[in-house]
C-alpha positions in Angstrom: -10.1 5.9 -13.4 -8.7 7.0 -9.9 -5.4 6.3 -8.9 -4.2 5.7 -5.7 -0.2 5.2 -4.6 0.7 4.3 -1.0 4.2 3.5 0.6 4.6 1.5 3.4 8.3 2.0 5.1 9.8 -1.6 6.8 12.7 -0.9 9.6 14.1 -2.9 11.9 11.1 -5.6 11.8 8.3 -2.6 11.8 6.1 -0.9 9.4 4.5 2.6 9.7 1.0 2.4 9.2 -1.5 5.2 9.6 -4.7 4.5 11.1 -7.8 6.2 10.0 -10.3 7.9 12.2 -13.4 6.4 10.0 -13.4 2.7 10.2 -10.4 2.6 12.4 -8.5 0.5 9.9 -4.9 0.5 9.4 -3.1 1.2 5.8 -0.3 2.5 4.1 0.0 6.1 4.1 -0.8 6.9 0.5 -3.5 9.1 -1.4 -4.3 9.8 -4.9 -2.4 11.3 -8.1 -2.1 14.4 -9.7 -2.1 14.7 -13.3 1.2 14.4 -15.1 2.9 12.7 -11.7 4.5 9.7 -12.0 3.1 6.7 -9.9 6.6 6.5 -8.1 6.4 10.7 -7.5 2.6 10.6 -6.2 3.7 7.7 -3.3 6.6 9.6 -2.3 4.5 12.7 -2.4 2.0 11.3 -0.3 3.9 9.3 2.1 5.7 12.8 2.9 2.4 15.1 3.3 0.6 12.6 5.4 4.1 10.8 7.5 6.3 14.5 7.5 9.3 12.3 6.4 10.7 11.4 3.2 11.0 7.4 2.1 14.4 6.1 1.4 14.8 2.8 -0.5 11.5 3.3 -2.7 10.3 0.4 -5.1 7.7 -0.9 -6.3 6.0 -4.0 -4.7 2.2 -4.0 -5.9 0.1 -2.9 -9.0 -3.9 -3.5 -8.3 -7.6 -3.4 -9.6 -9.8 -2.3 -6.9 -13.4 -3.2 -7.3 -17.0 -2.2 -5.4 -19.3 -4.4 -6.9 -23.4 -4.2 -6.5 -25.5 -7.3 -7.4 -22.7 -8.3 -9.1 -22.1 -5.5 -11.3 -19.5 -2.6 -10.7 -19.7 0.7 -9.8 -16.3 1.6 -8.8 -12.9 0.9 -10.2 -9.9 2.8 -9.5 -5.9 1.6 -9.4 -3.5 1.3 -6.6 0.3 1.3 -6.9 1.8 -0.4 -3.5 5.5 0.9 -3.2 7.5 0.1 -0.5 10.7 1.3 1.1 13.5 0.9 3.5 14.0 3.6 5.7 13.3 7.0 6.1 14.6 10.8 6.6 12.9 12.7 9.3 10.6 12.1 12.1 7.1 11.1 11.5 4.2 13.1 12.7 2.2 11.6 15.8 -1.0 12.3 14.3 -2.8 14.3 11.4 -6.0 14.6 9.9 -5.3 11.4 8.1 -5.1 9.7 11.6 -2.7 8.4 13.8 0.6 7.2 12.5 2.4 4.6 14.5 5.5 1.8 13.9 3.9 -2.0 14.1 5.7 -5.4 14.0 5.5 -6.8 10.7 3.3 -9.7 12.1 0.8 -7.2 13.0 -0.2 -7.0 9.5 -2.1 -10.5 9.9 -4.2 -9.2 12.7 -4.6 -5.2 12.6 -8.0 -4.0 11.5 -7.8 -3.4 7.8 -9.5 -3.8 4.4 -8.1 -7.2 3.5 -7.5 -6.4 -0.1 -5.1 -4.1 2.0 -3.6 -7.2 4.4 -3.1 -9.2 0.9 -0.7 -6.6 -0.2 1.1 -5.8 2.7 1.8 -8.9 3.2 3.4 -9.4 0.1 5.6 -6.8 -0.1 6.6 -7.5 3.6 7.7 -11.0 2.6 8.2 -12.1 -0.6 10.2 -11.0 -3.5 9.0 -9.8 -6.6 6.0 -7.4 -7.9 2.1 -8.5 -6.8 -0.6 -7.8 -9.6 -4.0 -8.3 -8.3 -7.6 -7.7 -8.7 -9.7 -7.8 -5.5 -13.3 -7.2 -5.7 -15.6 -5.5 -2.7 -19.1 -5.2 -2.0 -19.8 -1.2 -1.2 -19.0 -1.9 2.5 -15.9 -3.2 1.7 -16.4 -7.1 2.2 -13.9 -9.0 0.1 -15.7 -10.7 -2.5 -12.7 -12.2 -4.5 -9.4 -11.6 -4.9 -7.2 -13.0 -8.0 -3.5 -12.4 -7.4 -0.4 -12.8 -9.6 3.2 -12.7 -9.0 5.9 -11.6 -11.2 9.5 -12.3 -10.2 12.9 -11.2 -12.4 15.9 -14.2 -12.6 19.0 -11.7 -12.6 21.8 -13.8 -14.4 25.1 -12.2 -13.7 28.6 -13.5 -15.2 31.3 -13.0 -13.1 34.6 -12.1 -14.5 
C-alpha cells in the first residue's frame, strides 16, 4: 500500500500551500515514502525538497485511508499521514515542478480549489486540537463519495507541586 506524508506550515494566520499544475488544486506540500523512513522523516523530507525550507514545530495532525472506488468496488488504496508545523527555516521556493508555492490565509482553506478529502484535513489541523483519523472514499475522478472521520484527543493531567 502507498504511503503518502504532507506537511502543511501555519504562520502568522497563513498556510503554505503548493498548487499543482494538473487540476490546479491546492494541497500540502508532501509526496510519498521511502522504505525504512519514518512517516515523521518522509514529511519533513518532502516538505524540504518541494518548499526549499525545513519545518520547525512538526506534529502530527492526521492519519487517513484514501479510497478510488469504481461501481462501488475499489481499486486504489493508499495512506496519508497529515503533519503539520509551526514555522519554518529558510525561504521557500517561488515555484517548482511541483507547482507554485504560495502563503494563504487560513480561511482560504474553505474555498481554494482542492480535493475535499484534502479541505477536511486541513481544516482540522488548522483548528482543532487533537489527531484526525479518517477514511474518505473517491470516485476515479476524485468526487468525494464519503468520508468517515474520527477524532482522538489526549486529557494531560498535570499535578502541580
Amino acid at each position: 500500500m502507498q504511503r503518502i506524508a504532507n506537511l502543511l506550515v501555519i504562520k502568522n494566520g497563513h498556510v503554505l500551500l503548493l498548487k499543482k499544475p494538473r487540476r490546479g488544486w491546492y494541497v500540502a506540500p508532501g509526496g510519498k515514502m521511502e522504505s525504512g523512513e519514518s512517516v515523521y522523516e518522509a514529511a519533513i523530507r518532502e516538505f524540504t525538497e518541494e518548499t526549499n525550507a525545513e519545518p520547525i514545530g512538526t506534529h502530527v495532525k492526521g492519519i487517513y485511508t484514501m479510497m478510488i472506488e469504481d461501481d462501488g468496488k475499489a481499486v486504489d488504496e493508499w495512506m496519508l499521514f497529515t503533519f503539520i508545523a509551526t514555522d519554518l527555516k529558510g525561504t521557500p521556493f517561488v515555484e517548482t515542478p511541483e507547482g507554485v508555492l504560495g502563503w494563504h490565509p487560513v480561511e482560504s482553506l474553505a474555498t481554494l480549489p482542492m480535493a475535499e478529502g484534502d479541505r477536511t484535513n486541513l481544516l482540522f489541523a488548522t483548528s482543532q486540537a487533537g489527531v484526525q483519523f479518517g477514511t474518505f472514499h473517491y470516485t476515479s475522478e476524485f468526487k468525494l463519495l464519503k468520508e468517515q472521520i474520527q477524532i482522538s484527543t489526549e486529557e494531560v493531567n498535570r499535578q502541580h507541586g
